[in-house]
MIDRENBA-643790 format. One record per residue (C-alpha): residue in one letter; x, y, z. Coordinates in steps of 0.001 Angstrom, whole numbers, plus 500000, padded with zeros to 6 digits. Example, Ala and Ser with C-alpha at 12.3 -4.5 7.8 and 13.67 -1.06 7.14 Angstrom:
2
A512300495500507800 S513670498940507140 
END
This chain:
364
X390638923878540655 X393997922257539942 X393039918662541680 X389332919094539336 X391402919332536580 X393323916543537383 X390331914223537515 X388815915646534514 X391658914449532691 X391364910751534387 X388283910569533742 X388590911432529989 X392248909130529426 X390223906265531515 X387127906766529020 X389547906735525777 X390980902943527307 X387423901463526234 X386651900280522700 X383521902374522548 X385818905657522184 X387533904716519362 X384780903438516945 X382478906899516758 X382474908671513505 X384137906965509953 X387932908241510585 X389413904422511398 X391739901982509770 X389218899849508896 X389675899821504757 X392810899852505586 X392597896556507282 X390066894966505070 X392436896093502170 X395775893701503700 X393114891216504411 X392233890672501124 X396162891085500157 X396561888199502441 X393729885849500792 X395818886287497945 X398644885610498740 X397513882456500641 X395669880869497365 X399073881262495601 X400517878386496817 X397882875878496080 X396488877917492921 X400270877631491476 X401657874338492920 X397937872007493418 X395670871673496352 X398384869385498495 X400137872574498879 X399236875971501523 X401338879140502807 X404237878747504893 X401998880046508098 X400059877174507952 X402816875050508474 X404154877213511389 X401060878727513059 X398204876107511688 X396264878145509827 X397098879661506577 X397276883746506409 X394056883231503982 X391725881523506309 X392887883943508983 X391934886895506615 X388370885584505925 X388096885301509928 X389117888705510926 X386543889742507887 X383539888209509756 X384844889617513060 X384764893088511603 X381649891828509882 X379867891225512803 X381191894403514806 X379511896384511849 X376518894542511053 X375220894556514523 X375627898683514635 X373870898733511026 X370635896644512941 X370811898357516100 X371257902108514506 X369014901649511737 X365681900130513353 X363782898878510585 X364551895482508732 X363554896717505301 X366400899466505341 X368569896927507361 X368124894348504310 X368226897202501784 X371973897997503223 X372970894350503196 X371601893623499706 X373904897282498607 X376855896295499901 X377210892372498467 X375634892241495367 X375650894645492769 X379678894045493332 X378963890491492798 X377089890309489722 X379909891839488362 X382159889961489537 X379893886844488394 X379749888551485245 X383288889087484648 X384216885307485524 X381560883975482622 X382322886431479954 X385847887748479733 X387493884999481816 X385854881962481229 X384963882617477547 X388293882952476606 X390078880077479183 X387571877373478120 X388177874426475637 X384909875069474014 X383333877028471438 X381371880136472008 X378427878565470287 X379236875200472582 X380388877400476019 X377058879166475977 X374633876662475353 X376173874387478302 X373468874552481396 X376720874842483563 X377407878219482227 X373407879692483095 X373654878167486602 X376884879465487410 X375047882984487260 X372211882610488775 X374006879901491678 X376321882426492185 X374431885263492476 X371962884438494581 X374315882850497463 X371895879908498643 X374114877941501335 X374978874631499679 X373636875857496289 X377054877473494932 X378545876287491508 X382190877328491054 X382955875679487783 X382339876782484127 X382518874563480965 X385932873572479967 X387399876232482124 X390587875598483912 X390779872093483520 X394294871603483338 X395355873722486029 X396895872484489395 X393773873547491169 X391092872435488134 X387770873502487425 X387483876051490539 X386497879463488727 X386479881465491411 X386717879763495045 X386993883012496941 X383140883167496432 X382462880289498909 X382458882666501959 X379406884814500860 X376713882492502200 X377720882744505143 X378370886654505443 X374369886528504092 X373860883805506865 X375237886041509362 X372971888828508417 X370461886509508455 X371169885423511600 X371879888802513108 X368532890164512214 X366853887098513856 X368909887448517118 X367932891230516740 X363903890688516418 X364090888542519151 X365657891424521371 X368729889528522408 X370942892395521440 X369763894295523803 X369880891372526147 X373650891663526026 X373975888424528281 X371992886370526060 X373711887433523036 X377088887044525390 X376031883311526025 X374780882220522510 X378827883941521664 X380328881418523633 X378300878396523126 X379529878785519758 X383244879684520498 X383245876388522752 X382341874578519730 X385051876134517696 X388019876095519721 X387374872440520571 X386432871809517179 X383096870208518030 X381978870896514597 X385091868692512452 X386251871443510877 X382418873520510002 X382856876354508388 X379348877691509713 X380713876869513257 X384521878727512538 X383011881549510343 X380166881850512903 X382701881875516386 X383885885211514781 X381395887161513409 X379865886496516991 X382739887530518679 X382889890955516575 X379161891020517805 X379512891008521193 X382442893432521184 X380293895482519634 X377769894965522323 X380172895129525355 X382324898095523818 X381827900426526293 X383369897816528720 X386466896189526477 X389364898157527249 X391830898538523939 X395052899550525480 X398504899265523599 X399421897219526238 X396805894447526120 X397052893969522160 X400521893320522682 X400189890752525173 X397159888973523854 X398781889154520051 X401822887572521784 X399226884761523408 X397996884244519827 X401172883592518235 X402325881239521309 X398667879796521249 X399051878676517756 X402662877718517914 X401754875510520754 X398939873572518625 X396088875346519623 X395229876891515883 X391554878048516582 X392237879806520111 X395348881341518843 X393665882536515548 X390528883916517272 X392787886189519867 X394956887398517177 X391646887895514192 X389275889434517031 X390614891950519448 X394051892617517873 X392273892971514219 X389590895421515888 X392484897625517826 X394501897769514612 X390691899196512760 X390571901201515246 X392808902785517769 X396355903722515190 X395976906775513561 X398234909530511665 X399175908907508215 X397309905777508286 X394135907252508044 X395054908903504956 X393867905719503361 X390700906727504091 X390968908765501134 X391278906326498511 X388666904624498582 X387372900779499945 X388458898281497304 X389116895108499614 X385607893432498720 X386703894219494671 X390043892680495511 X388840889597496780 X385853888947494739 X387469889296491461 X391548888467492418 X390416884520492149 X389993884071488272 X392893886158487969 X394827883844489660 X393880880769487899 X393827882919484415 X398186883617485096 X398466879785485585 X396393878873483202 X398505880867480947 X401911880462482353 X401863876799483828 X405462877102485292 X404499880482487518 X405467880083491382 X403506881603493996 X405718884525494488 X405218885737491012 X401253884605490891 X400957887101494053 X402405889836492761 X400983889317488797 X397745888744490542 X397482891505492818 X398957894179490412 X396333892695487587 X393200892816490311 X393816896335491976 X392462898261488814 X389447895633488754 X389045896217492458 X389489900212491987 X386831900126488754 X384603898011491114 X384158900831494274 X384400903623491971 X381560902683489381 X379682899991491266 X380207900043495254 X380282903366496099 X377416904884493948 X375182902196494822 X375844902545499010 X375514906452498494 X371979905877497059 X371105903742499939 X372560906396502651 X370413909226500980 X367586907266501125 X368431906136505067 X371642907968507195 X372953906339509477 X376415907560510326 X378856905019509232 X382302904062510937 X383131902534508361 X382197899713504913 X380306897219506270 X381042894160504971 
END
């Protein structure tokens, strides 16, 4: 009896080593995580917001990449981890779509909203009269709303013009395409049945990592953005098998951090913004859960922390990025708060009634 006991309890502390253990039910760190990623994307567009487009964060001097592009990586990583659950769990496109359509855009049209009416209307150089006749200001909502690759307008009539970083309402809206892309992208891999051809879906994963780490692509953004949201797929995919020991994130965050030191950016940054962001979501708990609580207000915080930014040094040229960051941050919370509350969270809950799935967490 003792020695079955004994292997009982191997057998159960061997299962709990594997990712798949960790990510059942919604009590992770995952808003948590999204929530200091989006801290971090502000932060990073301090520098260049404040000082002029010459200028980044200290990291990407000393790691080479800046803590914002990191952020917007580990998002697509836990973006992809998520989205390919939501496809797998909920078998039917139209619900699939439904989600997707939920969880970006009523958000955004807000957001949109807010940076043609209360921001740009009272930043530009023209009159209202002037402001609202100009074609710019029409496109910028409908551009921006519906998220067409290529199609994006991030300037508004004589708004921001004489800041460091001019006529850039709100640049933090550039990576939205290509979370919609990855949806897109995700459903089509999904229809074709190579997510449940795990080795398929493993090879197209690295014939796109390849391309990133040896920067095939010059620099694409489809290519970067795409290497991670296909790596938080496949984790997803293999997460039975990935074991998510303390002892492997702290080794392979230490490889990161050497990785990027060394020169090699995009390996180091996709160790450190795919399997050490995922453990963080989801293997610490205790108090840290507690943030489950509030509430998920890291899409609200990036979405609407941009104008924001440019609106403090618009109105106080000589701010440094210290005091942008913590202006900014302090001044987008509510907005980001108002946003889940009233927007977010009662649209998603509609959706759920109308289709449960179980969630482990926002997807994003």
């Amino acid at each position: 009896m003792h020695e079955c006991r004994r292997t009982l309890s191997t057998v159960v502390a061997t299962r709990n080593l594997v990712l798949e253990e960790h990510t059942k039910g919604r009590d992770n760190n995952l808003n948590l995580v999204r929530f200091i990623l989006a801290i971090l994307v502000i932060y990073s567009h301090s520098f260049p917001l404040s000082l002029g487009g010459d200028f980044s964060d200290p990291f990407k001097r000393w790691l080479g990449f800046a803590l914002g592009d990191f952020a917007v990586n580990a998002f697509f990583t836990i973006s992809g981890f998520l989205i390919a659950r939501s496809f797998i769990q909920r078998k039917s496109l139209g619900r699939f779509g439904l989600a997707r359509v939920a969880r970006i855009y009523p958000a955004l049209f807000v957001a949109v909203v807010f940076c043609i009416v209360p921001v740009g209307l009272s930043q530009t150089s023209l009159s209202t009269p002037e402001y609202f006749a100009e074609k710019l200001t029409r496109n910028f909502l409908v551009k921006d709303c519906l998220l067409i690759p290529g199609k994006m307008q991030f300037s508004l009539p004589g708004v921001f013009e004489d800041v460091p970083y001019p006529n850039v309402v709100n640049g933090s809206l550039w990576t939205l395409p290509y979370e919609v892309s990855m949806y897109v992208a995700i459903a089509a891999v999904g229809l074709l049945g190579f997510l449940k051809r795990r080795i398929v879906a493993l090879a197209l994963c690295l014939a796109i990592v390849v391309a990133f780490i040896g920067d095939l692509g010059d620099g694409s953004h489809a290519i970067r953005l795409g290497a991670f949201g296909a790596v938080g797929v496949v984790m997803y995919l293999f997460q039975s098998q990935i074991r998510i020991e303390r002892s492997v994130f702290g080794l392979l965050s230490c490889a990161g951090i050497a990785m990027s030191l060394l020169g090699y950016a995009n390996l180091g940054s996709l160790i450190l913004g795919s399997y050490c962001v995922l453990w963080l979501g989801f293997v610490p708990g205790g108090t840290l859960r507690s943030y489950n609580k509030v509430g998920d207000y890291s899409y609200g915080m990036y979405i609407f922390a941009y104008p924001i930014q440019q609106t403090v040094v618009n109105l106080f040229p000589a701010v440094v990025p210290s005091q942008m960051f913590v202006v900014s941050t302090l001044a987008t919370l509510p907005l980001a708060v108002l946003s889940w509350h009233f927007v977010e969270r009662p649209v998603l809950q509609k959706v759920r009634k109308r289709n449960f799935v179980p969630e482990m967490g926002q997807e994003k």
